[in-house]
N, C-alpha and C positions, 0 to 999 in steps of 0.2 A: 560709438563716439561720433559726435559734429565732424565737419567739412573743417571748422570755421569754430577757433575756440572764442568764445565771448569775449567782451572787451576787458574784463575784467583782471586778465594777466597784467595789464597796465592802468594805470586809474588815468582821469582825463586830465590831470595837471601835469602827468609825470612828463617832466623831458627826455620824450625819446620820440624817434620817426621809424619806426617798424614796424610791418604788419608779419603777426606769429598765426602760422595756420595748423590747424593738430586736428588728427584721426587716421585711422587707418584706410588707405589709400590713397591719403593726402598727396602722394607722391605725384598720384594722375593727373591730378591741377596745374604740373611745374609751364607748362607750356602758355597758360592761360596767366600766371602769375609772373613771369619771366615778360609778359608781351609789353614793350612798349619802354622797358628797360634798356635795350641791346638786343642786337639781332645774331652778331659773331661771338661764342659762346665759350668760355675757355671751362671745364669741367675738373679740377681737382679733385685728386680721389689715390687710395694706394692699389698695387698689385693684390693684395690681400680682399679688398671688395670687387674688384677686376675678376678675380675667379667666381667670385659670387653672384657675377652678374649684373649687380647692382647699376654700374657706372653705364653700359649698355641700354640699361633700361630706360634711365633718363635721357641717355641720349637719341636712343629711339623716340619719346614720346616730342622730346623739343626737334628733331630733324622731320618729326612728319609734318610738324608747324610749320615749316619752314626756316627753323635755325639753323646758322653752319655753326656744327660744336668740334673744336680741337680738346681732344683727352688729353690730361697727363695727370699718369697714373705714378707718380716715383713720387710722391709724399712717404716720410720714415719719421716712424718714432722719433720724439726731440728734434723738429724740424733745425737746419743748420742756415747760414748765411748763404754756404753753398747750393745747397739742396734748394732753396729759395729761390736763388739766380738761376738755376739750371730750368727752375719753371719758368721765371721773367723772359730766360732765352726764346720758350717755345710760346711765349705770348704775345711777342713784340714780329714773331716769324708769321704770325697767325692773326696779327690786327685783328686782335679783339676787344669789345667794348662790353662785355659781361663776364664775369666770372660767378662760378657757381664750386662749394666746397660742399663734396659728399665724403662720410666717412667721420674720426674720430675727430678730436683736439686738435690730432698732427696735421690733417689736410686741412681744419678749418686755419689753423695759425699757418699753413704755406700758401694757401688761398688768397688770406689778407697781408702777408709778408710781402706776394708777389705785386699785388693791386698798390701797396705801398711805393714799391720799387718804381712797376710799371711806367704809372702817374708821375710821380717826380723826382725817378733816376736816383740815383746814390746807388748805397747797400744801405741793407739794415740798420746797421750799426749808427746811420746817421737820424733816426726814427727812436730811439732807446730815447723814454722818458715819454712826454704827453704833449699832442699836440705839435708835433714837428713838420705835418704835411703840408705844406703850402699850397699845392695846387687841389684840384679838384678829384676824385675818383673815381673809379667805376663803380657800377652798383654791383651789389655782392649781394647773391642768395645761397643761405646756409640751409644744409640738409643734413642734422648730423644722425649719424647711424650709430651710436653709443650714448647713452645715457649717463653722460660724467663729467664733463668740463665745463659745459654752459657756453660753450665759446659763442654758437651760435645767438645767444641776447648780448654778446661784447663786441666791445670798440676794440680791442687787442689780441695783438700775436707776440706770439714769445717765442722767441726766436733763439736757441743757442748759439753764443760764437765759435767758430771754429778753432780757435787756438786754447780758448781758459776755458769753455764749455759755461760758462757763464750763461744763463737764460735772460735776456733781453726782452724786458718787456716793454712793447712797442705801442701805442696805444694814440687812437684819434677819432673821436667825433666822425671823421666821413668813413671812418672804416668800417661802421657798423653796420651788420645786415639789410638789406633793404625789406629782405622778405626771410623766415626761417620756415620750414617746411619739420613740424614733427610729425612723425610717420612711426606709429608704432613698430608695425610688421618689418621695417627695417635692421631692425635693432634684435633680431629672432637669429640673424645667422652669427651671431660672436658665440665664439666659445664660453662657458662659464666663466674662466679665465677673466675676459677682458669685463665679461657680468661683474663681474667681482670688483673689480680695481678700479671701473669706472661709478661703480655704482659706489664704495667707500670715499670715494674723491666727492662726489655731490654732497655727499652729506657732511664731510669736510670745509666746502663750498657755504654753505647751509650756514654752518657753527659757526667758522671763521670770521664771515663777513656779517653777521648779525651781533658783532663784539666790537667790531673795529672804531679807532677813533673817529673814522669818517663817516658812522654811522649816519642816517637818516631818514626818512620816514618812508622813504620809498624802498631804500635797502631793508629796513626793520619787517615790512609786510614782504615781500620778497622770501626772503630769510625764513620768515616765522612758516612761511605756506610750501616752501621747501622741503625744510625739517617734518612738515608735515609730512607729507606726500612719501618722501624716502625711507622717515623712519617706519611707516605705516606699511608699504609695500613692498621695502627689500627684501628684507626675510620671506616673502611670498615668493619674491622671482626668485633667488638662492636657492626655494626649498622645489619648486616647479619653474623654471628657465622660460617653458611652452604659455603661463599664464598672460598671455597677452594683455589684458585689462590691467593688471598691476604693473608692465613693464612699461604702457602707456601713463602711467601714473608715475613711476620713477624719474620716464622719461621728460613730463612735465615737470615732474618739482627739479628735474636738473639745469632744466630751461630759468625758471622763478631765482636756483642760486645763482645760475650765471649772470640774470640782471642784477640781482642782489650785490655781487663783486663789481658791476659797471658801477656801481651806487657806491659802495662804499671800501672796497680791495676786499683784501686776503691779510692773515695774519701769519704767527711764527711758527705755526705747524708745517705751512708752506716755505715759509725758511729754512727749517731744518730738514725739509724734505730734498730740498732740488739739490741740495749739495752731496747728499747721497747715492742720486739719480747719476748725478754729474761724474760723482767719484768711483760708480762700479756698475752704473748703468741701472741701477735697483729701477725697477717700474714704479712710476709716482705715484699711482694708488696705493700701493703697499709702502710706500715710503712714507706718505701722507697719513695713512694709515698707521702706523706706528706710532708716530708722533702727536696725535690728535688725541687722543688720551691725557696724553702728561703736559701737552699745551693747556687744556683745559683744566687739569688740577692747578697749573701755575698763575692762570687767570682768576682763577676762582679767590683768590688771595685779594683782589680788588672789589670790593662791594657792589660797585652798576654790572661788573662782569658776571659776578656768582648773582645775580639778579635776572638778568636775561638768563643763561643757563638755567637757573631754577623754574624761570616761566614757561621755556620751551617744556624741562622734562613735563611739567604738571599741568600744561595745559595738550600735551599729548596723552597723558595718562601715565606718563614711566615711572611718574610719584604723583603722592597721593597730595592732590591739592590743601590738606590740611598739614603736610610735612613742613621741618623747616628749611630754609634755602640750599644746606650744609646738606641734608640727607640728598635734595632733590638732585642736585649736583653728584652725587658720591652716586646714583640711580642711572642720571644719566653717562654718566661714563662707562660704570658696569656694562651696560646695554650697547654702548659702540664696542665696549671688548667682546662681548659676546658674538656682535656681527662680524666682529676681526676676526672671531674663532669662525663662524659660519663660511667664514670666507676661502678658511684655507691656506692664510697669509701664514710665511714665515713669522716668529713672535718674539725675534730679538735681534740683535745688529750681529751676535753673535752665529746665530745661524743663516746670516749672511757673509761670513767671512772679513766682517769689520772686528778689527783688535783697540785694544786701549787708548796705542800709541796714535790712532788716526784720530782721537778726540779733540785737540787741539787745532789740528788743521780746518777739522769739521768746524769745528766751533766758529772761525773764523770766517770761516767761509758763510755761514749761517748768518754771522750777526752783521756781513754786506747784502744779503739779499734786502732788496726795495720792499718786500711784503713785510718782512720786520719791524719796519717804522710804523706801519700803521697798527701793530698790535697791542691792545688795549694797556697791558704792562709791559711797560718799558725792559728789557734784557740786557743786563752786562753779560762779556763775554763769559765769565765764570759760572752766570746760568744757562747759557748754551753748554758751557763744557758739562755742567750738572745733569742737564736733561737730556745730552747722550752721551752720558755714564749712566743714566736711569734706562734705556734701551738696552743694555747688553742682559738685561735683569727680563726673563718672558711674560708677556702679559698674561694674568689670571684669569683662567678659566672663568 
């Protein structure tokens, strides 16, 4: 693998100011890429890559440059308002002018929570929606060490609040990366585990935003080069964890859906996932995962919808480019349940300890998520209540 992926992640009209660097070692660069950004370095990152080393390392290679770096390592699952401030606290003690987020989703969203804050005070809560930053920011270099969220190509943090567990998504133009650092060899120490959940969530990423109203031509190739990448290499990394070359391939196409999502959101699979997350903590991979199946039979009801879907399965090979759009679809879904089986995932709300009686609530809660608006067919709450009451049923083998 290059130093230095080609220009070609971004085309030259697209609006964006990032430079994306990918290959294995990429890591060794950060001091040379960092230069000229900020000197006082603030490192987001969890206890969980702390033992790994990881967080050490980079702060070795940027203090032998001469950067002063402050750690903080307490990024958790489902970043909070709180957990956000508790970092703001050690960054405002520590007069720092860079931040840098190593690790999953959660330190990249407590990373840019914080830089939010930082910058121009509030809380979170006052950031919920697009475009609420008024002052300036610091520059942010993403390093993610999971191949799943894409956060690292976005402008947003999603932030839960503390009291309704609501996920806030926070979103601005200067939030977005200055520089993302993919590093395969990074991505070698999660457990299959997190292989799994973050690697079903891209491809999620993938689907989602390559349907949405807000599609457009930059999300569309994005999307399309995603689904590539994911569909083509997850089943490798699943089946070998150690295949390195494929997990650098995953790891790219999670990068292509997270621009894809800056382009164009997320749809209702993501809606009916976070309230699940919300309601019993379920991991949003596998909750995401459940639901992306039966999102996409519900979209497939709309003709541009079951159009993309069809183009995807058959211009990967899932169907046979002479199929009709009906089978390609009915192909491509089989194929996400198979990787939900490869995965390991629980295969019903029911052997997650959700009963009947929570459907309604759920439901509810689903049809206020923000991703929902932008999904290609429109959902009354009766088709939320419908399509989990269609989860407590196990996905087929």
């Amino acid at each position: 693998m290059n130093d230095f992926i080609n220009h070609s992640f971004f085309t030259a009209n697209e609006p964006v100011n990032q430079k994306v660097v990918f290959g294995n070692k990429s890591r060794n660069n950060i001091a040379k890429l960092a230069r000229g950004l900020g000197n006082r370095v603030l490192l987001v990152t969890d206890k969980g890559l702390t033992s790994a080393g990881h967080p050490q390392e980079i702060k070795f290679l940027l203090e032998k440059d001469g950067f002063h770096v402050t750690l903080f390592d307490g990024s958790k699952e489902n970043p909070t308002e709180s957990s956000v401030q508790e970092c703001v606290d050690l960054a405002k003690a520590s007069k720092i002018d860079l931040i840098i987020g190593l690790g999953g989703g959660s330190s990249m969203d407590t990373a840019k929570g914080c830089n939010f804050v930082l910058t121009n005070g509030g809380r979170m809560s006052d950031f919920w929606g697009i475009g609420k930053a008024t002052q300036q920011m610091h520059p942010f270099i993403a390093i993610p060490t999971t191949a799943g969220t894409g956060s690292e190509c976005q402008s947003f943090a999603l932030i839960s609040h503390d009291e309704s567990h609501k996920k806030m998504a926070c979103g601005d133009p200067k939030a977005l990366p200055s520089v993302t650092i993919l590093d395969p060899e990074l991505t070698l120490s999660q457990p299959f585990s997190v292989t799994a959940c973050t690697g079903i969530d891209a491809l999620s990423h993938a689907l989602e935003s390559a349907v949405t109203k807000s599609r457009n031509v930059f999300s569309e190739r994005h999307a399309s080069k995603a689904f590539q990448l994911i569909s083509l290499h997850l089943p490798t990394v699943f089946e070998n964890p150690d295949d390195l070359a494929s997990r650098g391939k995953v790891l790219l196409g999670a990068s292509h859906a997270g621009a894809a999502i800056e382009h164009s959101m997320l749809g209702a699979a993501h809606s009916i996932a976070n309230p699940l997350t919300a309601r019993k903590g379920l991991v949003h991979g596998i909750a995401v995962g459940l639901a992306l199946p039966k999102i996409i039979k519900f979209n497939a009801h709309q003709t541009e919808a079951r159009k993309i879907y069809a183009d995807l399965s058959k211009k990967n090979e899932i169907a046979d480019k002479n199929c009709s759009d009906e089978t390609a679809v009915e192909l491509l879904i089989n194929c996400i349940e198979k990787l939900i089986h490869r995965a390991g995932f629980p295969l019903s709300l029911s052997e997650l300890k959700f009963t009947q009686e929570d459907i309604p609530s759920l439901a509810l809660d689903a049809s206020e998520q923000w991703t929902a608006r932008f999904n290609p067919r429109p959902l009354t709450l009766d088709d939320f209540e419908n399509i989990y009451s269609s989860l407590f049923s196990s996905i087929p083998c």
